[in-house]
C-alpha positions in Angstrom: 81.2 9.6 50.8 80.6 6.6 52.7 78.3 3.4 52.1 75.6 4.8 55.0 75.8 8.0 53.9 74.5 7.4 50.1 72.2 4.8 51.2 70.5 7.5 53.7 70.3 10.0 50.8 68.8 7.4 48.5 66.0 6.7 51.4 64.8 9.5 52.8 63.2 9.0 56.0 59.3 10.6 55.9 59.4 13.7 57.8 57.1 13.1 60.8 53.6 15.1 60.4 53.0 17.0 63.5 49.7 17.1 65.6 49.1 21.1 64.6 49.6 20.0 60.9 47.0 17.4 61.2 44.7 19.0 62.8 44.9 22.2 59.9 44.7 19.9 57.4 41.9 17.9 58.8 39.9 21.8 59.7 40.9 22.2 55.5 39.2 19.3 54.2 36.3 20.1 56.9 35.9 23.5 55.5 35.8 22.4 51.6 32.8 20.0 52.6 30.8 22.1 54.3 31.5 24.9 51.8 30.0 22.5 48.9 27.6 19.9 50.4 24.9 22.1 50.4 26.1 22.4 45.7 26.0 18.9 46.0 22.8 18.2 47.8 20.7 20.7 45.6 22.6 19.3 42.3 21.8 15.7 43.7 17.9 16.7 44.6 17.2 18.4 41.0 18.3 15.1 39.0 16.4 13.0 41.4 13.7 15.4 41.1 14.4 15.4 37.1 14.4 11.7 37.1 11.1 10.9 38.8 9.0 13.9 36.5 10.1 12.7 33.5 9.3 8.6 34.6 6.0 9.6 36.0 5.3 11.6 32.9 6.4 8.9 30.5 4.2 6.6 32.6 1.2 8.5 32.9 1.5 9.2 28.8 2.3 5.3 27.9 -0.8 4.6 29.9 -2.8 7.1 28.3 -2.1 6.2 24.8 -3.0 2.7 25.9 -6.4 3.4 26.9 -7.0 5.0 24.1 -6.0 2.3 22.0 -8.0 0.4 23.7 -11.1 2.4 23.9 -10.8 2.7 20.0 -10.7 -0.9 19.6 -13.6 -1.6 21.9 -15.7 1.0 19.9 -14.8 -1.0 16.5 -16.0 -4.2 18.5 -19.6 -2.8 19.3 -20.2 -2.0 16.0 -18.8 -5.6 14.6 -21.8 -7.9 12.9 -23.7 -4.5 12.5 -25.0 -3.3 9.4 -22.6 -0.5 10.0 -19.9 -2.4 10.6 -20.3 -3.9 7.5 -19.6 -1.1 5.9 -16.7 -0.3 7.9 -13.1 -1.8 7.6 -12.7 -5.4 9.0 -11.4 -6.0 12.5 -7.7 -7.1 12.2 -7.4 -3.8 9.9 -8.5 -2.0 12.7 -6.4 -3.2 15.0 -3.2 -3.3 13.5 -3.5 0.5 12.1 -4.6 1.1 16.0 -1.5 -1.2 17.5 1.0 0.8 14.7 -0.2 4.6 15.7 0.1 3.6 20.0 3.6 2.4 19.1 4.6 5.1 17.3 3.5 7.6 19.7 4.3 6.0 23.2 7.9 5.9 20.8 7.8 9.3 20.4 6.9 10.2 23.4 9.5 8.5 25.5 12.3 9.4 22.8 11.3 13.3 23.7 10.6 12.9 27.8 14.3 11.0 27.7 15.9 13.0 25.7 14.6 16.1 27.8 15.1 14.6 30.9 18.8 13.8 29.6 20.3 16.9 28.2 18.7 18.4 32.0 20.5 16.3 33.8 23.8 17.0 32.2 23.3 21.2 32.2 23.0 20.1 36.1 26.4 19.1 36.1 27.4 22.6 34.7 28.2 20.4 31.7 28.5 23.2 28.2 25.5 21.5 25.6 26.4 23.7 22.6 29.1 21.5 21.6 27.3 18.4 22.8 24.1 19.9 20.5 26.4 20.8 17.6 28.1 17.4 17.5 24.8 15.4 17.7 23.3 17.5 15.1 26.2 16.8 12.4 25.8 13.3 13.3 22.4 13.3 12.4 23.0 14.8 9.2 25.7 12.1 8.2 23.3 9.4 9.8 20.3 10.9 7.5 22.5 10.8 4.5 23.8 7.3 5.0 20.0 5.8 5.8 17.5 8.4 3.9 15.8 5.4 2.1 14.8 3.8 5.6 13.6 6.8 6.9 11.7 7.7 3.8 10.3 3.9 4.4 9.9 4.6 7.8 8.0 8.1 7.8 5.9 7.2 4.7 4.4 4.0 6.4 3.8 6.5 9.5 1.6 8.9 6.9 -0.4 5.6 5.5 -1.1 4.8 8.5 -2.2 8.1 9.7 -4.2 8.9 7.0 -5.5 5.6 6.5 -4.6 5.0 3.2 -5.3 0.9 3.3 -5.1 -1.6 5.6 -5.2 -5.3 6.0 -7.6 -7.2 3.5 -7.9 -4.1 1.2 -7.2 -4.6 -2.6 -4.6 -2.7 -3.5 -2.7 -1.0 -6.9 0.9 0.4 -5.3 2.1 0.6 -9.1 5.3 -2.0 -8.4 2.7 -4.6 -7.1 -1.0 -5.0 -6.7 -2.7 -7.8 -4.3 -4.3 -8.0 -1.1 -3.0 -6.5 1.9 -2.0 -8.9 4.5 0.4 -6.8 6.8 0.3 -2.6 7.1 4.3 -2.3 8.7 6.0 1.6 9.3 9.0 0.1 6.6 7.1 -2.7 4.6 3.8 -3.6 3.5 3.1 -7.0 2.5 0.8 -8.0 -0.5 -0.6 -11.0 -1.8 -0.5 -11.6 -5.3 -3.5 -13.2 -7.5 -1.4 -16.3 -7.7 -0.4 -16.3 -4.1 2.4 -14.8 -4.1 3.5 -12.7 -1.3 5.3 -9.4 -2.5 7.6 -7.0 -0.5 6.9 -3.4 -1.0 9.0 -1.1 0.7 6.9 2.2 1.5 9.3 4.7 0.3 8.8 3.2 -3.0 4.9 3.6 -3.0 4.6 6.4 -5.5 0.9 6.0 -6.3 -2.0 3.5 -4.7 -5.5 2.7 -6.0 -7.3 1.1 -3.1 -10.2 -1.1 -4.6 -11.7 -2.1 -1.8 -12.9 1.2 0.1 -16.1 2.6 -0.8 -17.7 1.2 -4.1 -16.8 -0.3 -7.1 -18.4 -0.4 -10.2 -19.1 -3.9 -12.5 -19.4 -3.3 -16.3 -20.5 -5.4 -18.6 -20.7 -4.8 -22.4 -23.5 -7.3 -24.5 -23.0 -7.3 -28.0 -26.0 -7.9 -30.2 -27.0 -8.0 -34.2 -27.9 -4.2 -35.2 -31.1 -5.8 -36.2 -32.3 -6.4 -32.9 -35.1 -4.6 -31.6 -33.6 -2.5 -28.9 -36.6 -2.3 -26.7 -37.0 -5.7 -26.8 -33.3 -6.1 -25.6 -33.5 -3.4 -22.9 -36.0 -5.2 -21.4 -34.9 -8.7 -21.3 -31.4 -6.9 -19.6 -33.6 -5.1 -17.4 -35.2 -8.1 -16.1 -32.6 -9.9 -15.7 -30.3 -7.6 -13.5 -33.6 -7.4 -11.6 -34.2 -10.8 -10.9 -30.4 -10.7 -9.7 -30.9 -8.0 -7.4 -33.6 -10.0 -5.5 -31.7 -13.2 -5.0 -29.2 -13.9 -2.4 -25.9 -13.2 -2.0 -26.3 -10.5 -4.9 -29.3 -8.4 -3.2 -26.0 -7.5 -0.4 -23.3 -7.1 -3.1 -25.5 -4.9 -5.4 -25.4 -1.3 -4.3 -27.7 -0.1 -6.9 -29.7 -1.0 -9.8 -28.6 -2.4 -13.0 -28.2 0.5 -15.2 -28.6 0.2 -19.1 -26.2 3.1 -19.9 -27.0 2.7 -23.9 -25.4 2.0 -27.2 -21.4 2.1 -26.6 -20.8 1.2 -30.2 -23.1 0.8 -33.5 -21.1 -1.4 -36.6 -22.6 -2.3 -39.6 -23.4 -6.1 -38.2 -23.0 -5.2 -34.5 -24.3 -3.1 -31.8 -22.7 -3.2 -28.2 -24.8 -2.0 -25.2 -22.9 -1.3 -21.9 -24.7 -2.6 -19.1 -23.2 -1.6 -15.0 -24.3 -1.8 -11.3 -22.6 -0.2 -8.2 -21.7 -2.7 -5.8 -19.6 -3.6 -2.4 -15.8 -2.8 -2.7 -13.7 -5.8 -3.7 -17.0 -7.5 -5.4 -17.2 -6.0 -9.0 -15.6 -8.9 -10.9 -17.9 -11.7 -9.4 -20.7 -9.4 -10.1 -19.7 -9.0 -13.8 -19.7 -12.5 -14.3 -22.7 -13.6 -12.6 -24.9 -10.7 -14.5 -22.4 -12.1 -18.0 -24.4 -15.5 -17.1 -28.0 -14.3 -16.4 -27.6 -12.2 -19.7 -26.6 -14.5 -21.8 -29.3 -16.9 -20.5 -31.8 -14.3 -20.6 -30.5 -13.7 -23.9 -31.3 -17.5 -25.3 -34.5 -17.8 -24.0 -35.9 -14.5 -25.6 -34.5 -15.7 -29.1 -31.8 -13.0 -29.5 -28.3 -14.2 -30.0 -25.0 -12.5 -29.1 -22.9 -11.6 -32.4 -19.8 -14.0 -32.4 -22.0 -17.6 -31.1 -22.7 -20.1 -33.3 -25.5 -19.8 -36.3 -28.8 -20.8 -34.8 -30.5 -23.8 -36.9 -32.9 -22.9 -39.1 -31.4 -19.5 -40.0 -32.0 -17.8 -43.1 -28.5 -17.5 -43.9 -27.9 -17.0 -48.0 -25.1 -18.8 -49.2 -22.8 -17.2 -51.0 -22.8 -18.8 -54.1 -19.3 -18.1 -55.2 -17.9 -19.8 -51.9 -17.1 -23.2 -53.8 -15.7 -21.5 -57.2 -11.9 -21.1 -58.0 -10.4 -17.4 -58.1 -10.2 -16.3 -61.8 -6.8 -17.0 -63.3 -4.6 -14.8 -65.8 -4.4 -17.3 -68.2 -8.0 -17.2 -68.9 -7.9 -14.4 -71.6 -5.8 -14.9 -74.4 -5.1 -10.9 -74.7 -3.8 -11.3 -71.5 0.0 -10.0 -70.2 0.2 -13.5 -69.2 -0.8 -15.7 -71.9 0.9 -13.4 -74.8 3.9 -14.3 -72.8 3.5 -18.2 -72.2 2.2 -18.4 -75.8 5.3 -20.4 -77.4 7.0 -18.5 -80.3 6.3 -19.8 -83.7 8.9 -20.9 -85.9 11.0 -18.8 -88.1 10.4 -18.6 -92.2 12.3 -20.7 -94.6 13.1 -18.3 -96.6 14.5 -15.7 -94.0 16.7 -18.9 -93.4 18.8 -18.9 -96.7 
């Protein structure tokens, strides 16, 4: 075989296409379009139609969880400087819990409107979801598994929040740490300690709370007094005082109620103690306690009647106990005595046992 010949079978010239051919495959390729434009235009029309629904909706549900917000907070405004708003939560508390539920819903409500508008979209591509669904769903298992403490965190700061559990400036027990609220977060809450320090809490962890700053609180004071006094007498020297207390400012706001004498809470031999309490704002029983401690104890003084553990008033008839300056009776005292039989020195022996 010659040099041309091998060359010619190694490059084959094209075979030339022929008008008829062209114009069949041309009619083909014509055919296939106009067979499945009108597939594509309806498939194209139902996402676009998909697409704007589900932004529209998201919008028109962002925007009406944002009124409401704000509506809520401008209703917490009018009543601000009010008598009732004194008795309601403060501001920043208000608006926080407020700010923390419209995120958490306009969240929730986008995550489903996507998500919807998402899995639609892909059954309009004649796309199969069981498997998709089945594969997302084991995924969220292994995902829950691997991070089940931050969404414990995270759907237990959603339920304090909700229910309103505390909020920011409360005074609050959470078992692991107790302070003052000064952030209400869906993972964290953050406390302030008595000595200033700021403490961590994760929610999840929040077992138990005592909030001590929502309704009222209750200041106890127990007075301790000789059982000689005359109780009457005492009763009313309390009683007076607790209401001179309520009468003055800032006490006649922080005092809820009267000062109650509940009665004797213990009766000793040289003691009696009476418990003395008052129902008064949240977050204000311990400066109450120790402002009626001082008007008691002055009240006290001045109607002659001393509190058991102060020092002896002059002029007290006081016996002295007469033994106080006398030694403690010794062992060696009696002769008959264990003691001085033994320290007596043994006599010496006979002369006459000697030989």
């Amino acid at each position: 075989m010659s040099w041309s010949a091998l060359a010619a079978a190694a490059d084959p010239q094209p075979v030339p296409v022929t008008l008829d051919e062209a114009a069949q495959k041309a009619t083909n390729a014509a055919g296939w379009v106009e067979e499945n434009w009108s597939t594509w235009l309806n498939t194209g029309l139902r996402i676009l139609l998909i697409l704007v629904v589900a932004l529209l909706l998201r919008m028109a549900i962002r925007r009406a969880l944002t009124k409401l917000i704000e509506r809520m907070n401008r209703s917490a405004q009018a009543v601000e400087g009010t008598a009732l708003g004194g008795l309601l939560v403060n501001a920043e508390r208000r608006r926080q819990r407020s700010e923390a539920i419209g995120s958490v819903l306009r969240s929730v409500a986008s995550f489903v409107i996507l998500g919807t508008a998402g899995l639609m979209i892909l059954g309009a591509f004649q796309i199969d979801l069981a498997p998709l669904l089945a594969s997302a769903g084991v995924a969220g298992v292994a995902i829950g598994f691997g991070a089940r403490n931050l969404v414990t965190d995270f759907l237990s700061g959603v339920f304090m929040i909700l229910e309103d559990q505390y909020g920011v400036g409360d005074s609050v027990d959470a078992g692991v740490a107790s302070g003052e609220v000064i952030e209400v977060g869906l993972r964290v809450t953050k406390l302030r300690g008595d000595n200033g320090e700021i403490w961590y809490v994760r929610n999840g962890e929040i077992k138990r709370i005592g909030n001590l700053s929502q309704g009222w609180a209750t200041a106890a004071v127990d007075v301790t007094v000789r059982s000689t006094e005359d109780l009457d007498r005492v009763r009313a020297v309390i009683t007076g005082a607790g209401e001179a207390m309520a009468k003055e400012e800032p006490w006649n706001e922080r005092l809820w109620g009267p000062v109650e004498i509940l009665g004797l809470d213990e009766v000793l031999l040289e003691s009696m103690t009476i418990r003395v309490s008052a129902k008064t704002m949240p977050g204000k029983a311990l400066g109450v306690e120790r402002e009626l401690r001082w008007r008691i104890k002055r009240a006290l003084d001045e109607a002659g009647i001393r509190i058991v553990g102060g020092v002896p008033a002059q002029g007290e008839d006081a016996a002295a106990d007469p033994t106080a300056g006398m030694a403690a009776p010794s062992a060696f005292a009696s002769a008959t005595s264990p003691q001085s039989v033994a320290a007596t020195p043994i006599p010496p022996s006979s002369p006459n046992l000697s030989k």
